[in-house]
C-alpha positions as CSV (number, residue, x, y, z in Angstrom):
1,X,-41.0,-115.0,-111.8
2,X,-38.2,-114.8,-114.0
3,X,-38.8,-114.8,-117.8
4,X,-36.1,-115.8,-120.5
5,X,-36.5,-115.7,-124.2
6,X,-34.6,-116.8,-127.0
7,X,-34.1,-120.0,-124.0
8,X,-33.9,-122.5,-127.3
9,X,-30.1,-120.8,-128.3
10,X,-27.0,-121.2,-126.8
11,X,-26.7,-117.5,-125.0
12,X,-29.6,-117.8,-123.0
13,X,-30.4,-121.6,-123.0
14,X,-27.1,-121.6,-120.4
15,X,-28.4,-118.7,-118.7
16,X,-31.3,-120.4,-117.6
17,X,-29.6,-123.7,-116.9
18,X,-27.6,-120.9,-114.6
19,X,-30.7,-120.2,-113.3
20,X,-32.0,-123.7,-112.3
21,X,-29.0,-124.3,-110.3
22,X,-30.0,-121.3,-108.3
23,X,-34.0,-121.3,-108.3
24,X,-36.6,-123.8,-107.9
25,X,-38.0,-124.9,-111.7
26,X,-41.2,-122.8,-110.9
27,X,-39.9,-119.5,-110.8
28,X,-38.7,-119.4,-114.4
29,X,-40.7,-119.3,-117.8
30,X,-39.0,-119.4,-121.0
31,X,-40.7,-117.7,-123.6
32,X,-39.8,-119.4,-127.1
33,X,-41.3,-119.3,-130.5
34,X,-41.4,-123.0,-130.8
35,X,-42.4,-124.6,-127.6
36,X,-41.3,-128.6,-129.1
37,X,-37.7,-127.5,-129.3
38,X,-37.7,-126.3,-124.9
39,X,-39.3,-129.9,-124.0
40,X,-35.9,-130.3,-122.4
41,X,-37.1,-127.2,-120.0
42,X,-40.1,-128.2,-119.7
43,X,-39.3,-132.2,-118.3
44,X,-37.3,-130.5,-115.8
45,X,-40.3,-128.4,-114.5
46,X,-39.6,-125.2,-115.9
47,X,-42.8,-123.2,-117.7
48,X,-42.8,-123.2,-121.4
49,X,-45.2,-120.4,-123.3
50,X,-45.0,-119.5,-126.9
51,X,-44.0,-116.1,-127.6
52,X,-42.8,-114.6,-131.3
53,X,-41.3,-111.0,-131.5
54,X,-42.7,-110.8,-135.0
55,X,-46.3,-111.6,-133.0
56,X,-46.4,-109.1,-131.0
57,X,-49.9,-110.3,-130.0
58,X,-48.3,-113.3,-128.3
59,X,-45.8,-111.2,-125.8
60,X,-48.2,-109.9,-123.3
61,X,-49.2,-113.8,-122.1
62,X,-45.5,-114.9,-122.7
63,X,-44.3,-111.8,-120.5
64,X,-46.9,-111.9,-117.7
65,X,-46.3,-112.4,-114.1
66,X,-42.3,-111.2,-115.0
67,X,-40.8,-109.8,-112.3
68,X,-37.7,-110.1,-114.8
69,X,-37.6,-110.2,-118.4
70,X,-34.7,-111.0,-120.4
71,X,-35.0,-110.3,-123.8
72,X,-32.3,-111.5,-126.0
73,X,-31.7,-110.0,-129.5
74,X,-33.2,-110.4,-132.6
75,X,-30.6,-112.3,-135.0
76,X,-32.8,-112.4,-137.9
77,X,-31.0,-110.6,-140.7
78,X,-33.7,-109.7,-142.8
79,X,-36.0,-108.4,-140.2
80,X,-36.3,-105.4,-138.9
81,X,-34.3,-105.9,-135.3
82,X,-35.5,-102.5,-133.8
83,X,-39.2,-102.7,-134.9
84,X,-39.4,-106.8,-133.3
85,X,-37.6,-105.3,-130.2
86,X,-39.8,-102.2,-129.3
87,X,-42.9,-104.7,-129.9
88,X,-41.1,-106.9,-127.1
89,X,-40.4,-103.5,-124.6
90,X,-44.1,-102.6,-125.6
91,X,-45.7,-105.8,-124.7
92,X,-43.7,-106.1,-121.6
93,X,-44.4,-102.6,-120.5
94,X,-48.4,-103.1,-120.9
95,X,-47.8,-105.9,-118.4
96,X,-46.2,-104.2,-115.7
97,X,-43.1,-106.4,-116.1
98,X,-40.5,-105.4,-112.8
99,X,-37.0,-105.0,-115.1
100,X,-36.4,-105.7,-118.9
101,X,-33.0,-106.9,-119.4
102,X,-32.0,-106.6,-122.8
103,X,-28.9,-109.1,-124.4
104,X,-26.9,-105.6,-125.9
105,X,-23.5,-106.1,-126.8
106,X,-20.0,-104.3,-125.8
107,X,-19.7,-102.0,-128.9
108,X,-23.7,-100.6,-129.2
109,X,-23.2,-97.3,-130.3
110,X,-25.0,-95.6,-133.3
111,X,-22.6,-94.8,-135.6
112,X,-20.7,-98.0,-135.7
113,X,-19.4,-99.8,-138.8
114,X,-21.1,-103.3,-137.2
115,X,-24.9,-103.3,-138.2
116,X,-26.1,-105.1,-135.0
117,X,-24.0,-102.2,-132.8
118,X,-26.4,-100.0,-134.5
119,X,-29.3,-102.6,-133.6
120,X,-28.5,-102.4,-130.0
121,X,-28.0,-98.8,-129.3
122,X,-31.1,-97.8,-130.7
123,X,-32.9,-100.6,-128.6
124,X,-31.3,-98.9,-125.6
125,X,-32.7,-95.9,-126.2
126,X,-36.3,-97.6,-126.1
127,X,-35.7,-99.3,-123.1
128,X,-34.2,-95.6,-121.8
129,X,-37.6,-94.1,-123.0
130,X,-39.8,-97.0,-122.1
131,X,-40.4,-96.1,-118.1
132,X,-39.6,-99.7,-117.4
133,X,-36.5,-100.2,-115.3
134,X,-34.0,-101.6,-117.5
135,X,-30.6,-103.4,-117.6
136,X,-28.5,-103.7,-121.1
137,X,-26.1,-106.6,-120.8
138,X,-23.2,-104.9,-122.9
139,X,-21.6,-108.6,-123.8
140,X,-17.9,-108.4,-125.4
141,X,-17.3,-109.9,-128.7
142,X,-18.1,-113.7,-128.6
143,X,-14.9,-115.6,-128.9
144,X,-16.3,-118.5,-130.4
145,X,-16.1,-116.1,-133.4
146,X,-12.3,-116.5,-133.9
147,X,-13.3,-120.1,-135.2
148,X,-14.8,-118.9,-138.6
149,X,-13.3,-114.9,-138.4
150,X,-9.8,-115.7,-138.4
151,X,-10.3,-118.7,-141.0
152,X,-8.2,-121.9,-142.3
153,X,-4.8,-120.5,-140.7
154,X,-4.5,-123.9,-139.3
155,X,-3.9,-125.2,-142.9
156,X,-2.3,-121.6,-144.4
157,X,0.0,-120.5,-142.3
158,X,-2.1,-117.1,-142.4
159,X,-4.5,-115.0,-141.2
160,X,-6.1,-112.7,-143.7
161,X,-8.1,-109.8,-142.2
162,X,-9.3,-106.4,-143.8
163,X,-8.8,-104.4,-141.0
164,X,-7.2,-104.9,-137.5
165,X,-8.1,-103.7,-134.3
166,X,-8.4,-105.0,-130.6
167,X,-11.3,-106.9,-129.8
168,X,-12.2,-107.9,-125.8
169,X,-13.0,-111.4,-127.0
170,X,-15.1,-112.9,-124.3
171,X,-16.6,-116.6,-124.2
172,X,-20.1,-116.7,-124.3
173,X,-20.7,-119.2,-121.9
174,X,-19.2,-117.0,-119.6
175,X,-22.1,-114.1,-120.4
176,X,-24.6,-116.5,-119.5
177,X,-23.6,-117.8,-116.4
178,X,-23.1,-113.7,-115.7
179,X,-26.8,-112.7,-116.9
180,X,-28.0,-115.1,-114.1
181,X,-25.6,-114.0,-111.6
182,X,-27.2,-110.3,-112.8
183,X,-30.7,-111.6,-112.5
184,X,-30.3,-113.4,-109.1
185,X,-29.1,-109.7,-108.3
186,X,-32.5,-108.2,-108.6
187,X,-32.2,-104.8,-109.8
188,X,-28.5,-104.2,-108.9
189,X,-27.1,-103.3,-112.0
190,X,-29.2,-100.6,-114.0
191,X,-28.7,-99.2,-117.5
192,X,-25.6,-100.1,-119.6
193,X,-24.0,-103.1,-117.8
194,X,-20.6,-104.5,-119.5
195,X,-19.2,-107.7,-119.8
196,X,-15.8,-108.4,-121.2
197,X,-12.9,-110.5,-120.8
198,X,-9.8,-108.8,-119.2
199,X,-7.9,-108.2,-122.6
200,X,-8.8,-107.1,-126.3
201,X,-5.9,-108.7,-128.0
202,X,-5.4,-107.5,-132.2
203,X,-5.6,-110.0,-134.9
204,X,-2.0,-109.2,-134.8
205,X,-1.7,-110.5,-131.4
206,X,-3.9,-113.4,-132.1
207,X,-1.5,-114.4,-134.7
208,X,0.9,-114.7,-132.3
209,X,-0.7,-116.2,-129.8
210,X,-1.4,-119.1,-132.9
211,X,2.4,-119.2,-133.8
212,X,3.0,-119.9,-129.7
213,X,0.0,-122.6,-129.4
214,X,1.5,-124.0,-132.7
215,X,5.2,-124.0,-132.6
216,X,4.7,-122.5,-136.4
217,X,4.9,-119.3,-137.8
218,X,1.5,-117.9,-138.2
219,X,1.4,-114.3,-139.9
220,X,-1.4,-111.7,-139.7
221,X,-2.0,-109.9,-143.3
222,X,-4.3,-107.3,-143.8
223,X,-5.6,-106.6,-147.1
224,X,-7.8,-104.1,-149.1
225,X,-11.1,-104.5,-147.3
226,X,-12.7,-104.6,-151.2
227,X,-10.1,-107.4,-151.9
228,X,-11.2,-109.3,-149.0
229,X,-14.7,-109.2,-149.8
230,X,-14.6,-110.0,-153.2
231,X,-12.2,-113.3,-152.1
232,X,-14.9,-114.4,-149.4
233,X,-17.8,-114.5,-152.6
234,X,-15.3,-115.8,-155.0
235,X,-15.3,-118.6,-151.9
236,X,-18.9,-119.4,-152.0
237,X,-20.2,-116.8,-149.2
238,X,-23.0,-114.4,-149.8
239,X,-22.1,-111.3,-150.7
240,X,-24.1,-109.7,-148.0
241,X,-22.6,-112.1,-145.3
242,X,-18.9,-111.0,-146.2
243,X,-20.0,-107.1,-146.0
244,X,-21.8,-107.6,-142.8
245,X,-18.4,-109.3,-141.6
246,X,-16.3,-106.5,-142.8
247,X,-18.0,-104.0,-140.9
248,X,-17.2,-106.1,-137.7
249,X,-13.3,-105.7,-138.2
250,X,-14.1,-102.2,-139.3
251,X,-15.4,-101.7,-136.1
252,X,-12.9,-103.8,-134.1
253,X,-10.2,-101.1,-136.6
254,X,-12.1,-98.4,-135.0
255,X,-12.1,-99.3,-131.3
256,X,-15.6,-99.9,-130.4
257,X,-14.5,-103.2,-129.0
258,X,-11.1,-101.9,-127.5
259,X,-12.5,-101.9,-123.9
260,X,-12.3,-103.9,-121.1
261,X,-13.8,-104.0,-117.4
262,X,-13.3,-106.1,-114.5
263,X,-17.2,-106.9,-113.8
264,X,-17.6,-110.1,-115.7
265,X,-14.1,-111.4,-113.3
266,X,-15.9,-109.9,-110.1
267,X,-19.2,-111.8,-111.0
268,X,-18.2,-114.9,-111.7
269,X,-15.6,-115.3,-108.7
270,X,-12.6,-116.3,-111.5
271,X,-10.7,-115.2,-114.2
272,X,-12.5,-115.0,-117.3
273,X,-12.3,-117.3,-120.6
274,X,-9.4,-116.1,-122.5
275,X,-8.8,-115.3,-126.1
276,X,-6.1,-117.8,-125.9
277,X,-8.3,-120.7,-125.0
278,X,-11.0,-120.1,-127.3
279,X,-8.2,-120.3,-129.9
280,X,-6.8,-123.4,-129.0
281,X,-10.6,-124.5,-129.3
282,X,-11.0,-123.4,-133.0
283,X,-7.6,-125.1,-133.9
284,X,-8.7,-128.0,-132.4
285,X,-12.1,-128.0,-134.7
């Protein structure tokens, strides 16, 4: 039995559509906090049980009979990530579950700039203490991001960034289709596992690539991070929301999403999604 949570978002909602094309309906669960919103699983066969990281009394049913577990990330911001996710790694330990994998990201590392980097290295180092056998599916940098982080350059002529640094922008429906090739593997791939386009083009080099898809000119500038902030709240966003975006190109700045590896291409038998073509997407929004 394969268990998927977090089935009712995009990331591992494709994962397990993945999954149906390679299992029979009755060998996957999806564990959900609102069962209404995974009817569309469970018409197509597939077992629905309600399951809450912030009830941790829920997990152990949610998780049992797991041979696999894959637990996807907490995105709440004003929870406490780590605390929700060693409830999950607790509940699915008491159950004898046969492999946790966890949705981790490319850049986990403790003293990152990014909050959720921060988030995801310390949830490794519960799976690593947990005992269960664990896989971390160390995703690069959603792509789907460029829509909102590189902003109205489609109307401006300009991207305005605080910082600049490569980033292995990877498209997420590629992850998803990998975490099932992953799962389907059975225990192949232990520990850190990552996942990344071929490439971590700069915002420098994603202006370019703007200027070629656009016939225009389209500059990068980088500004004083402070500046930037203050001109995303002077727009109407939170104040929090711009700070916990500037730590992302602080990160990128820094090179915790500068690397690349060849696995996702190997998995999926083709070339990645490219940086280019999630651009073209966002221009086209």
């Amino acid at each position: 039995m394969i268990v998927i949570t977090g089935a009712t978002g995009a990331l591992n909602g494709a994962t397990v559509d993945h999954l149906l094309d390679r299992h029979p309906a009755v060998d996957i669960a999806v564990c959900v906090r609102d069962p209404a919103r995974a009817r569309h699983f469970a018409d197509r066969g597939v077992q629905v049980r309600r399951g809450d990281y912030a009830d941790p009394a829920s997990l152990p049913a949610a998780f049992d009979g797991a041979d696999q577990l894959l637990l996807v990330s907490s995105n709440d911001p004003g929870a406490d990530a780590v605390s929700l996710h060693r409830a999950a790694i607790d509940a699915a330990d008491q159950v004898g579950v046969g492999r946790v994998l966890y949705t981790s990201h490319q850049g986990a590392a403790p003293d990152s700039p990014f909050a959720p980097a921060r988030v995801h290295a310390a949830t490794e180092q519960l799976l690593a203490e947990s005992g269960v056998p664990w896989t971390a599916l160390r995703n690069g940098f959603y792509a789907h991001s460029l829509g909102w982080l590189t902003g109205p350059w489609t109307e401006t002529g300009r991207i305005t960034v605080p910082a600049d640094g490569p980033v292995s922008w990877t498209a997420r429906e590629d992850a998803a289709e990998a975490a099932a090739i992953i799962l389907d593997s059975d225990g192949e791939y232990e520990g850190p596992t990552t996942l990344t386009a071929p490439d971590a083009p700069t915002f420098t080099d994603i202006a370019a690539l703007a200027s070629d898809l656009t016939g225009r000119s389209i500059a990068v500038e980088v500004i004083d991070p402070q500046e930037w902030v203050a001109a995303r709240v002077a727009g109407g966003q939170p104040e929090f929301v711009a700070r916990f975006t500037l730590g992302m190109f602080q990160a990128a700045e820094q090179g915790f999403f500068a690397g690349t590896d060849p696995l996702l291409g190997t998995l999926l038998g083709r070339a990645p999604r490219t940086a280019r073509q999630a651009l073209t997407e966002a221009a086209a929004h």
